[in-house]
C-alpha positions as CSV (number, residue, x, y, z in Angstrom):
1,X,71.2,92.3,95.9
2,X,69.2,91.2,99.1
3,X,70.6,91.4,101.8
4,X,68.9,89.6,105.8
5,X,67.9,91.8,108.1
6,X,70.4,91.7,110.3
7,X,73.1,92.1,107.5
8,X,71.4,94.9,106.2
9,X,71.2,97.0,109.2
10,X,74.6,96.3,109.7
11,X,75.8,97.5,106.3
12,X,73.9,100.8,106.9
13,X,76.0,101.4,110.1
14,X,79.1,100.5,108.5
15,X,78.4,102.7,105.8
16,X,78.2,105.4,108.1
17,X,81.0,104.6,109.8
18,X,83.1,104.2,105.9
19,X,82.3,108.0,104.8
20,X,83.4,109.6,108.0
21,X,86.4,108.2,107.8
22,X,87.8,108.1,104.0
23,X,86.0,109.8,101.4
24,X,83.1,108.6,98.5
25,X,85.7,107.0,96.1
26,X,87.1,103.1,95.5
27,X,89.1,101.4,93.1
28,X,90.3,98.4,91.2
29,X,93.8,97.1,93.3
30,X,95.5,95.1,90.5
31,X,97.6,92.2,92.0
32,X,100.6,91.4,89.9
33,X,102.1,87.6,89.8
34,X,105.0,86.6,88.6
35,X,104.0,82.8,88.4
36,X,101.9,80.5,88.5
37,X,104.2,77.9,90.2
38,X,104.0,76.8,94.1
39,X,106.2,75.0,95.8
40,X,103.4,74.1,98.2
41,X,100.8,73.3,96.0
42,X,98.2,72.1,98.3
43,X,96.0,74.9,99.3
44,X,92.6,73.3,99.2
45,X,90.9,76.2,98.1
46,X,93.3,76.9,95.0
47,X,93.7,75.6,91.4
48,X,97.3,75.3,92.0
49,X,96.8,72.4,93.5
50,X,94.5,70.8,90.9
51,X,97.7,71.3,88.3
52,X,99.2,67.6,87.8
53,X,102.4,67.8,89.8
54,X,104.3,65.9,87.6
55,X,103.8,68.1,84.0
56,X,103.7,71.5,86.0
57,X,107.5,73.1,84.9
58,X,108.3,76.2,87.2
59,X,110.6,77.6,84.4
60,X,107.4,77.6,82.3
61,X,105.4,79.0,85.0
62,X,107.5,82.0,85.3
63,X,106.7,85.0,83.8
64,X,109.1,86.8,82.0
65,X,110.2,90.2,83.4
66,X,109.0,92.6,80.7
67,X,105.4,91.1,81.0
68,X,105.5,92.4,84.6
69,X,106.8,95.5,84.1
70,X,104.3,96.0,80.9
71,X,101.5,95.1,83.2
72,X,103.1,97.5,86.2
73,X,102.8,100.7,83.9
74,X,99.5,99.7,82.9
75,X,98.4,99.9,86.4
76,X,99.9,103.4,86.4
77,X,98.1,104.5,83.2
78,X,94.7,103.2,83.6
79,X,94.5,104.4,87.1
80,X,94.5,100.8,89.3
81,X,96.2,100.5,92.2
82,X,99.1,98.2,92.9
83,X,97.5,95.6,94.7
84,X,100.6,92.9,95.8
85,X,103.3,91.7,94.0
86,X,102.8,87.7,94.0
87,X,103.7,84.8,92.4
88,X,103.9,80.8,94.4
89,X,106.2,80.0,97.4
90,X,109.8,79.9,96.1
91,X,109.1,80.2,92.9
92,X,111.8,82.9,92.6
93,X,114.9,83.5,94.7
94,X,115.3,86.5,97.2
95,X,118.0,88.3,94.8
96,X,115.4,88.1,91.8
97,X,112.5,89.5,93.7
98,X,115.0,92.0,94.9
99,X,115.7,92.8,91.6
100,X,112.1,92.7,90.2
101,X,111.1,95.1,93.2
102,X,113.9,97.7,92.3
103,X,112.3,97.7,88.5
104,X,108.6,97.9,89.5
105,X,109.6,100.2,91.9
106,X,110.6,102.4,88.9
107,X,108.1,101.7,86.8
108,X,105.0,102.3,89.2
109,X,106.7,105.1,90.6
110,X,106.5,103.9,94.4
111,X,106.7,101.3,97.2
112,X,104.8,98.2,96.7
113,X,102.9,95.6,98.7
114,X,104.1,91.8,98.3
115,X,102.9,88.8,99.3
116,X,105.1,85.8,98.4
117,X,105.2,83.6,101.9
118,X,106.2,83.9,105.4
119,X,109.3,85.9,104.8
120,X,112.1,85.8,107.8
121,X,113.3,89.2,109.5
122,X,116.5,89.3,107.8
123,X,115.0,89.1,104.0
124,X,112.5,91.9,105.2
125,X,115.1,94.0,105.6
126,X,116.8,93.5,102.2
127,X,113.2,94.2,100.6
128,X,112.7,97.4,103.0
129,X,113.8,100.0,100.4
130,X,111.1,99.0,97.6
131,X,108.1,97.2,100.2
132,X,105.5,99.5,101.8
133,X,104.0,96.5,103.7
134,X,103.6,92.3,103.5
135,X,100.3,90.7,102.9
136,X,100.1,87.0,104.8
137,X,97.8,84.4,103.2
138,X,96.3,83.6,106.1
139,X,93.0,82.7,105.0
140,X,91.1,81.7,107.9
141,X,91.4,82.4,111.9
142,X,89.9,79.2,112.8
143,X,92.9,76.8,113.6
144,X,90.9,73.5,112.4
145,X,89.6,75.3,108.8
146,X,93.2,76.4,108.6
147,X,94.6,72.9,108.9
148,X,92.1,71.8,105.9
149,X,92.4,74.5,103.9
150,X,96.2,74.8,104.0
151,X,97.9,71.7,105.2
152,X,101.0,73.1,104.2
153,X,101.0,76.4,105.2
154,X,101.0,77.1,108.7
155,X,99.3,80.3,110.1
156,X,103.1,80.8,112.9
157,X,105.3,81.7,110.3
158,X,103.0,83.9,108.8
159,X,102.3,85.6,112.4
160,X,105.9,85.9,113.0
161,X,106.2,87.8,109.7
162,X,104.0,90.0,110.8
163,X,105.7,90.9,114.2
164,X,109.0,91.4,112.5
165,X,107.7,93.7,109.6
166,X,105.8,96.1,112.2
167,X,109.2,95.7,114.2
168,X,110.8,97.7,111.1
169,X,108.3,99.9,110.1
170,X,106.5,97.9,107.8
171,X,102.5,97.8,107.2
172,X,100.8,94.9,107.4
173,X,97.9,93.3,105.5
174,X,96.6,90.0,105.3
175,X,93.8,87.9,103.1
176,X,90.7,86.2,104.4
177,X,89.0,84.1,102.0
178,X,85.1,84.0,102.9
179,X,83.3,80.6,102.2
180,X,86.2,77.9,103.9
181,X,84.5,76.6,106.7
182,X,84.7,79.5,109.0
183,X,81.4,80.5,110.8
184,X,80.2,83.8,112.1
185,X,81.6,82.5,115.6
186,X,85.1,83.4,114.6
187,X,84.7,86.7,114.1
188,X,85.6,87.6,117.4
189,X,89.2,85.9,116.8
190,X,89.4,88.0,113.6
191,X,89.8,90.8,115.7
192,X,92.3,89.6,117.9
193,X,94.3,89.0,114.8
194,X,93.8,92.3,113.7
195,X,94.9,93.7,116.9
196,X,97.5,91.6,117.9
197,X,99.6,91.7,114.6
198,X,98.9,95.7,113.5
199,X,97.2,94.7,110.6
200,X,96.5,98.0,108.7
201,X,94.5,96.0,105.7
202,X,92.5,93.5,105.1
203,X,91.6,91.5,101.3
204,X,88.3,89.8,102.2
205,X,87.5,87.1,98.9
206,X,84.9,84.9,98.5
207,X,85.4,81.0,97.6
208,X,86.0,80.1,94.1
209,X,85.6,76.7,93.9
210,X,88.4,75.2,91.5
211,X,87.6,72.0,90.0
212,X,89.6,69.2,91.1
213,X,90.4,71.1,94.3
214,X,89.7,70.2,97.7
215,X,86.4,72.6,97.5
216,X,85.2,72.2,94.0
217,X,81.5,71.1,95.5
218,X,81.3,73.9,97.5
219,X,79.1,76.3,97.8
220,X,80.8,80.3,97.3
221,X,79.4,82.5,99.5
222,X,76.3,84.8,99.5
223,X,77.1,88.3,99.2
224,X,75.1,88.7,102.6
225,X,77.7,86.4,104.0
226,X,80.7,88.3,102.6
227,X,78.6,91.7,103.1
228,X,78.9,90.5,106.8
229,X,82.0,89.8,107.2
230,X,82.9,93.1,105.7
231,X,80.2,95.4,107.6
232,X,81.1,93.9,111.0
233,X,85.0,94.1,110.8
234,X,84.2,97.8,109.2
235,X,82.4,98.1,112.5
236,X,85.2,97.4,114.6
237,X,88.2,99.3,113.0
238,X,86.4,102.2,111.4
239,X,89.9,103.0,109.7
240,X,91.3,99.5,108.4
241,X,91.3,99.2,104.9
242,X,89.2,96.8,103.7
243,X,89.0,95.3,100.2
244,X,86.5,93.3,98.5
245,X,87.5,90.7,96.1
246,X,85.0,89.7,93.5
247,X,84.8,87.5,90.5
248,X,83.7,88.1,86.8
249,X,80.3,86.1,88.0
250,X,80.0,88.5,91.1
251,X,80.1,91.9,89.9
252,X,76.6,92.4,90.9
253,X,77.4,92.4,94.7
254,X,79.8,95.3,94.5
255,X,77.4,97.9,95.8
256,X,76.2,95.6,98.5
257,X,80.3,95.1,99.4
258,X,81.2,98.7,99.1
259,X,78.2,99.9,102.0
260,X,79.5,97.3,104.0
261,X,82.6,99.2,104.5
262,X,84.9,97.9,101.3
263,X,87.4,100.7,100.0
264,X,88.4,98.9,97.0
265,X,87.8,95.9,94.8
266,X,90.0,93.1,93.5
267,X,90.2,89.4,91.5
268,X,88.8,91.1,88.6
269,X,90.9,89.6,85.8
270,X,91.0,93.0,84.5
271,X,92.9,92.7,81.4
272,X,91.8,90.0,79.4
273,X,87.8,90.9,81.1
274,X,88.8,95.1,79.9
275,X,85.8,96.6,78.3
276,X,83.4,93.6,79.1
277,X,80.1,93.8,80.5
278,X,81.0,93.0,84.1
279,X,84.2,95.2,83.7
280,X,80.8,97.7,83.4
281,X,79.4,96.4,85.6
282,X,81.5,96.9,88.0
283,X,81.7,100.9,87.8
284,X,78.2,101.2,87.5
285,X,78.1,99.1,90.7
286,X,80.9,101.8,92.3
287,X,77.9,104.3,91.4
288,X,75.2,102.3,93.1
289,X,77.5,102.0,96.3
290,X,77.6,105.7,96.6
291,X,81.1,105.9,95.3
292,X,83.4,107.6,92.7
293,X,85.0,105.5,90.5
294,X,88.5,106.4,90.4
295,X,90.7,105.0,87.1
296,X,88.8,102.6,84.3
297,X,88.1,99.1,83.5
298,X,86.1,100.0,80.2
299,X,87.9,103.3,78.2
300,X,91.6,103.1,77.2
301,X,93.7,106.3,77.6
302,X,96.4,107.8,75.2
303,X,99.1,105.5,75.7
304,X,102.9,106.6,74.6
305,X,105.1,103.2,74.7
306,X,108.2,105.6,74.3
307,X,107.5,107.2,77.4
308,X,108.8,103.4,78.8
309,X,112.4,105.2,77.3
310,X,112.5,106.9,80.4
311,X,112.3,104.3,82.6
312,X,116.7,103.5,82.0
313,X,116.5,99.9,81.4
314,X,118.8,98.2,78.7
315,X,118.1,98.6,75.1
316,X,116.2,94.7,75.2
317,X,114.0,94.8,78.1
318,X,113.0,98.1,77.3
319,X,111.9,97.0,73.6
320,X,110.5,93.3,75.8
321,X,108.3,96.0,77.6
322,X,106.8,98.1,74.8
323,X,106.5,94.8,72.6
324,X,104.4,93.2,75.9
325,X,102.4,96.3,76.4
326,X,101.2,96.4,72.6
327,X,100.0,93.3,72.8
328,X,97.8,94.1,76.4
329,X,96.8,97.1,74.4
330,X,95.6,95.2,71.7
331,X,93.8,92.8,73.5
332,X,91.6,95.7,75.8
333,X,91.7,97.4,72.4
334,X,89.8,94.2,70.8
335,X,86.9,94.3,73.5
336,X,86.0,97.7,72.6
337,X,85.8,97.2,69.0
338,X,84.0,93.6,69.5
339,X,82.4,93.1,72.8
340,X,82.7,89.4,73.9
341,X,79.9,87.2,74.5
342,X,78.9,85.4,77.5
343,X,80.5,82.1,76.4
344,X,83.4,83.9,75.7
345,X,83.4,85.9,79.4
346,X,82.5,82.6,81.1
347,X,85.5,80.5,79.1
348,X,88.2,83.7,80.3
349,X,86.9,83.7,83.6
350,X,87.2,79.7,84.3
351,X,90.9,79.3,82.4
């Protein structure tokens, strides 16, 4: 895709600057919610916030825990990364994300990132045996965007989190959404941030604009702005890791994202999208960015539910599992046998 001159000789350095320091490879991070319930529900940019308020039930919201776990091991099978675990603020209690962390945990095999709010020092500590790091939805640097974009949610807590997860040994990441209001004259307090709270990763997305959100007329960003963002901040911390979020419609930037410096990709709804042409797409895309594709959006392996047996859970989530992970299996299975059409890809991608 075309890029300005200026945002093209930066990619080219950043590039550069990406292969000495990791190697020719990226993959899909798969972030796993466990709701679609907020108790904030007024992030301008999201479509949380476009959900009447009054016929919204957070017991309905709530997935159940087999559908996680099905879509855990999936990760683990097809090769995807563990992107966050996530879900809206408060939708569950510290003891059940406790609890859901000590079965993903088993399941994926490893630590995991979360991202589920500002959480306080002494809740940190009780997720510290099953959390590698904590992503803060920061969003934006610029104090006046932030205010806009997330009336609700304060950047402090956030920052605090940050200070008291490094204080413990925890990594930190945090989001950056391209396309709210921010200008190229923030950058500089981008780094700061960077600097100043340790953060070791950073998910740089592009606007969606949600209808009946606070930014459903406007405009998502060019990939030369998001390629900027990305090549600049590649730039300045050659070893950050930097992912690119993308969206079923913006598969075709991928290469540009990836010279600017991205190690991995994200937002791709990567189940229900499996097989598709922009799950394609985006592979071919790793290719054209000079990368190795590691895992796969488009072929299913050999897939053994019994192998879930293993896993020691009781008799009926184990059986929950395998029943969830049948159906996921069907579903990717059905893409390859009948390949969706546009109307189809453009009705999944805007549920």
């Amino acid at each position: 895709m075309q890029l300005s001159a200026e945002t093209e000789a930066l990619v080219q350095q950043a590039n550069k600057i990406y292969l000495k320091n990791f190697p020719a490879t990226t993959c899909f991070e798969r972030a796993i919610f466990f709701s679609w319930w907020c108790g904030i529900n007024d992030c301008g940019f999201c479509y949380m916030s476009a959900l009447p308020k009054d016929k919204v039930s957070k017991e309905e919201s709530i997935r159940h825990e087999s559908s996680i776990l099905a879509e855990t091991w999936l990760c683990k099978k097809l090769g995807w990364e563990f992107g966050f675990f996530s879900g809206g603020i408060n939708a569950f209690n510290v003891d059940k994300v406790t609890d859901m962390l000590k079965k993903i945990n088993i399941v994926y095999g490893d630590k995991v990132w979360i991202n589920i709010g500002a959480v306080p020092k002494p809740v940190l500590q009780k997720y510290l045996p099953y959390i590698k790091g904590v992503v803060g939805s920061v969003e934006t640097v610029n104090d006046e965007v932030h205010k806009k974009a997330c009336p609700s949610k304060p950047s402090a807590p956030y920052y605090r989190m940050f200070e008291n997860a490094h204080a413990i040994g925890l990594q930190n990441a945090m989001t950056f959404i391209v396309g709210l209001g921010e200008t190229r004259a923030d950058f500089p307090k981008l780094v700061e941030t960077i600097r100043k709270y340790h953060i070791s990763k950073l998910h740089f997305y592009g606007l969606v604009p949600h209808e009946g959100t606070l930014y459903a007329e406007a405009q998502a960003p060019s990939v030369d702005e998001q390629a900027w963002w990305i090549a600049q901040t590649r730039i300045a911390f050659p070893k950050l890791d930097i992912q690119c979020g993308i969206w079923s419609d913006r598969t075709k930037r991928i290469s540009s994202l990836l010279h600017a410096g991205a190690n991995s990709i994200s937002k791709f709804q990567a189940i229900k999208l499996f097989a598709t042409k922009p799950a394609k797409d985006i592979e071919a895309q790793a290719v054209l960015g000079g990368r190795k594709f590691l895992g796969t959006l488009t072929s299913l392996p050999n897939v053994d539910v019994s192998e879930i047996d293993a896993f020691g859970f009781d008799t009926e989530l184990t059986n929950h599992i395998k029943k969830k992970t049948q159906q996921y299996l069907k579903l990717m299975k059905r893409n390859i046998d009948r390949p969706l059409s546009e109307e189809e890809i453009i009705s999944i991608r805007t549920e």
